[in-house]
N, C-alpha and C positions, 0 to 999 in steps of 0.2 A: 642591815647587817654590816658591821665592819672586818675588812680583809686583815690581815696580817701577814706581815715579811714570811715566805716560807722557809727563810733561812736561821733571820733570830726571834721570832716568834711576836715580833714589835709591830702595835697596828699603826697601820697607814694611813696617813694624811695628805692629803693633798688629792691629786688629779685621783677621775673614779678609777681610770684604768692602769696606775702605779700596780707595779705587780712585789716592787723590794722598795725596803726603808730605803735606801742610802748604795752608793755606786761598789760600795764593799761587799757590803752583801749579794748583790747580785752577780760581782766578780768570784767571789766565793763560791757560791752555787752553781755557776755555770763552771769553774775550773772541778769540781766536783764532778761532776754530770760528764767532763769531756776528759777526765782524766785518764781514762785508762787507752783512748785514742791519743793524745796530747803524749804521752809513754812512747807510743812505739814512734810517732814522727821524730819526738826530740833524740831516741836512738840512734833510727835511720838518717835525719838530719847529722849528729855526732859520727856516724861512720860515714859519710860521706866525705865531711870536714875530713876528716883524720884522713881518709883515702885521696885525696885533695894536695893537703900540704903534705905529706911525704912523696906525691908523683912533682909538686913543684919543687921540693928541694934535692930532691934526684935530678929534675932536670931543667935547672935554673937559666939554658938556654931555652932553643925551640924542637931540639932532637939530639938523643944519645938511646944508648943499652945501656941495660944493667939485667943479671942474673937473678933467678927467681927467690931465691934465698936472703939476697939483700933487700928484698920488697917485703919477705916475708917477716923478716930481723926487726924490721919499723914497723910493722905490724899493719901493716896492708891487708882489705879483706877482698877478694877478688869478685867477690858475690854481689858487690852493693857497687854499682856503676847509676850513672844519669842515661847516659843513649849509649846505643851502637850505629856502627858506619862502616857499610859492606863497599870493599872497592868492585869497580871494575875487572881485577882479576880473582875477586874471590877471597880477598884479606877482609879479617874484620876487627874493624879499629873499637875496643871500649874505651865510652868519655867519661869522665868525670868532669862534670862542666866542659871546662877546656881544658882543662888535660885528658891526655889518651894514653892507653896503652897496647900494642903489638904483640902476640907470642910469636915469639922468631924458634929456631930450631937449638936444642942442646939446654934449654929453660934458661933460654935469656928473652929479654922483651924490650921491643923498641917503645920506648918514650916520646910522645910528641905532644908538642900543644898547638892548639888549633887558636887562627887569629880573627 
């Protein structure tokens, strides 16, 4: 009995345990198969990014504020962070990689990056 590509219906030759013709079609059907996972990373990946470079271009040193509505204006999501870092007295810093950000009082929020 000969197998066939499950992707373009092409029979196979070669080795008995080849499962696809060719490195396309198996790219193919496995982007297929992981697609709708592959969706939500590349999102979460793209909010990340985005929450990323507007805390670095807010704060192109290593510490300042800035008010909640200017984070908000760039389209910051507050929800999609990498880690937290609880201090010693009870502050808690969220990172975005290395950038972080602080909620201070009056909705402004300290900016820092971690080295």
């Amino acid at each position: 009995m000969e197998k066939e590509c499950p992707e373009c219906g092409e029979k196979l030759r070669g080795r008995t345990d080849k499962k696809f013709c060719s490195d396309y079609c198996r790219n193919t059907h496995h982007n297929k198969v992981n697609k709708e996972t592959s969706n939500l990373i590349r999102n979460t990946n793209n909010l990340l990014r985005r929450n990323h470079r507007i805390l670095e271009e807010l704060n192109p040193g290593s510490k300042t504020s800035v008010p909640r509505n200017k984070l908000l204006a760039k389209g910051f999501n507050f929800e999609f962070f990498t880690s937290v870092y609880n201090t010693r007295s009870g502050n808690q810093y969220f990172f975005i990689y290395d950038q972080g950000y602080l909620k201070l009082e009056n909705d402004f929020y300290a900016l820092v990056k971690r080295n």
